[in-house]
C-alpha positions as a LaTeX table, in Angstrom:
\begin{tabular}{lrrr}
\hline
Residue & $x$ (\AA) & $y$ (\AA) & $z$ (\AA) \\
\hline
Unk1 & $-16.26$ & 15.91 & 5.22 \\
Unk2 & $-17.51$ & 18.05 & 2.21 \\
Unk3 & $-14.20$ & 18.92 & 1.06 \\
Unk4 & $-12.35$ & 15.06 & 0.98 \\
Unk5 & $-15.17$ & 12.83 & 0.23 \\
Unk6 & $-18.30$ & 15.16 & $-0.63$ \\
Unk7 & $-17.80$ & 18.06 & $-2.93$ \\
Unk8 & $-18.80$ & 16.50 & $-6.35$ \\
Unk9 & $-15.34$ & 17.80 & $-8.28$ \\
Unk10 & $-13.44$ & 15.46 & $-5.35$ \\
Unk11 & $-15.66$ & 12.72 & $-6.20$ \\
Unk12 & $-14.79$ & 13.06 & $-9.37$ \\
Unk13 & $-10.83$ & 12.50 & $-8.35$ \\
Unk14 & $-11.46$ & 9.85 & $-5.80$ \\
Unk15 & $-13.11$ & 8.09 & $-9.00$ \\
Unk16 & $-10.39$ & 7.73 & $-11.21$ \\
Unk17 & $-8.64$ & 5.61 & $-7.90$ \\
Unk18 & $-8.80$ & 1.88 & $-9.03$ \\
Unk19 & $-9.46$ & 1.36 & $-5.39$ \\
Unk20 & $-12.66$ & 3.45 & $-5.01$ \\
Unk21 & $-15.02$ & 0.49 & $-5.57$ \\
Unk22 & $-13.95$ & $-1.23$ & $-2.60$ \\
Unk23 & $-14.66$ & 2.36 & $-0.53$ \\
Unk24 & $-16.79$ & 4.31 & $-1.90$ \\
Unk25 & $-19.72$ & 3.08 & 0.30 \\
Unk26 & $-17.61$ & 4.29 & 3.23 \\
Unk27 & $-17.68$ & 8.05 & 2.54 \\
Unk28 & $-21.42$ & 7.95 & 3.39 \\
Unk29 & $-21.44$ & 5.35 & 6.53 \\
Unk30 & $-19.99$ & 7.99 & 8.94 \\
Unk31 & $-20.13$ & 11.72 & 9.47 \\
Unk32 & $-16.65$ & 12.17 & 10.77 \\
Unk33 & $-13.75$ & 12.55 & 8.45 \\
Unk34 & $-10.89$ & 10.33 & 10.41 \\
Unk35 & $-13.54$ & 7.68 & 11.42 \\
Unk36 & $-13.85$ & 6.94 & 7.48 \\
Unk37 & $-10.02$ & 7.60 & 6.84 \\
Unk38 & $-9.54$ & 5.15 & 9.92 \\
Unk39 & $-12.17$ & 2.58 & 8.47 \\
Unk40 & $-10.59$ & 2.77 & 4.72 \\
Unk41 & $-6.94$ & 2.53 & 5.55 \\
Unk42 & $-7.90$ & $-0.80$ & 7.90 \\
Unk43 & $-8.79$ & $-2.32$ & 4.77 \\
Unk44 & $-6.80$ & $-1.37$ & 2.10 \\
Unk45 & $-3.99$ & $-2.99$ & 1.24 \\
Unk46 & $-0.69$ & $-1.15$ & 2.30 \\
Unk47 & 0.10 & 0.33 & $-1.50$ \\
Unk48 & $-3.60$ & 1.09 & $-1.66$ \\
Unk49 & $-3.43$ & 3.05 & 1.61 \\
Unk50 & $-0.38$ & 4.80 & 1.19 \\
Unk51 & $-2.17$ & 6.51 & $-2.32$ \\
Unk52 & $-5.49$ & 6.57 & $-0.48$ \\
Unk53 & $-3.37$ & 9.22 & 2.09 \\
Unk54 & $-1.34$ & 11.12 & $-1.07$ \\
Unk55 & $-5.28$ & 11.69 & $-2.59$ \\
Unk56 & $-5.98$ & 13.08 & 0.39 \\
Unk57 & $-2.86$ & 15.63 & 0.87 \\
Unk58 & $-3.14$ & 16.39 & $-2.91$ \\
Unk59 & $-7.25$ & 17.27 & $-2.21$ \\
Unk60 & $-5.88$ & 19.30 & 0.16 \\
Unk61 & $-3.13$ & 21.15 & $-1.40$ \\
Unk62 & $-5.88$ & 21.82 & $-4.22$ \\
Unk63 & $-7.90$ & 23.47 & $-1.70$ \\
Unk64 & $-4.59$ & 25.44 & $-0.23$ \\
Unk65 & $-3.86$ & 26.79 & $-4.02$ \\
Unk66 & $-7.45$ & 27.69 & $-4.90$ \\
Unk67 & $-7.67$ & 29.60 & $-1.46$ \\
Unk68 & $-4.12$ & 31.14 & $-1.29$ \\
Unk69 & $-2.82$ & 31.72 & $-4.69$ \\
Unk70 & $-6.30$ & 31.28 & $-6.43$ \\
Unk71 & $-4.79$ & 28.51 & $-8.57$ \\
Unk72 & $-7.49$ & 25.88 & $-9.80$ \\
Unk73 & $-6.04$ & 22.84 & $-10.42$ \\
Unk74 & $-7.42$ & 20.57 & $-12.82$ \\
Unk75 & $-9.00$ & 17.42 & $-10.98$ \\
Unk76 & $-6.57$ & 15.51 & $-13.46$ \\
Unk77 & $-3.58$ & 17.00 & $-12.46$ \\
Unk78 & $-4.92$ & 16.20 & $-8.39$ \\
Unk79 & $-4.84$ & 12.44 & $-8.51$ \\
Unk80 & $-1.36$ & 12.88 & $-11.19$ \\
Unk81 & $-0.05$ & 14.80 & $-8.02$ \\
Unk82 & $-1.05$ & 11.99 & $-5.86$ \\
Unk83 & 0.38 & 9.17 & $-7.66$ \\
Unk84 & 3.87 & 11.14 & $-8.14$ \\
Unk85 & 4.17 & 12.22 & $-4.84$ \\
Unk86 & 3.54 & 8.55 & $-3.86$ \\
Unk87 & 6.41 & 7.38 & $-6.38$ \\
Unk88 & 8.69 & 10.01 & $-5.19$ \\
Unk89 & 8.57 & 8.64 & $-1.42$ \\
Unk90 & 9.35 & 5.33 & $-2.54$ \\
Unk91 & 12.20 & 6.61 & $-4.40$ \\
Unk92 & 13.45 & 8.28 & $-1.07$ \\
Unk93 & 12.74 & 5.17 & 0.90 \\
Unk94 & 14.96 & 2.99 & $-0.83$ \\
Unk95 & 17.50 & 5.40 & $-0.47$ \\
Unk96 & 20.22 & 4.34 & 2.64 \\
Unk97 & 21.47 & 8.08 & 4.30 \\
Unk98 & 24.68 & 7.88 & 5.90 \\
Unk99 & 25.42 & 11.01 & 8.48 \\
Unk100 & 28.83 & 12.02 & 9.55 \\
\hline
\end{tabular}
């Protein structure tokens, strides 16, 4: 809970979203990280919840650098991540694979 929608330099990331208006109030209704995930993405529009779930991996991989390689990365370059990372899968979903 304190690391995704708690610790005050996340906040700061989940901000920037243009979507955080409509969920902010949900980060404090529950105690339980996947209720609220479960709560936002049922009301987010698809494009909304696809980057609601890249904040969250990129919050994550923050936490994984900071730990691991004691890398800080800058809150900006978090949502940045986010946002490409989204782009990039859409990129690869368009894409038709042929095997064989």
């Amino acid at each position: 809970m304190h690391l995704l929608f708690h610790c005050p330099s996340n906040k700061n990331i989940w901000s920037t979203w243009n979507a955080f208006p409509m969920v902010c109030n949900l980060f404090n209704q529950n105690h339980v990280a996947s209720n609220i995930i479960f709560q936002i993405l049922q009301v987010l529009p698809s494009e909304d919840a696809a980057l609601f779930c890249c904040i969250i991996l990129s919050i994550w991989k923050q936490r994984n650098n900071k730990i691991w390689s004691e890398v800080t990365d800058v809150q900006g370059f978090v949502f940045y991540r986010a946002k490409t990372l989204l782009e990039n899968w859409k990129t690869f979903e368009g894409h038709t694979w042929r095997y064989g």
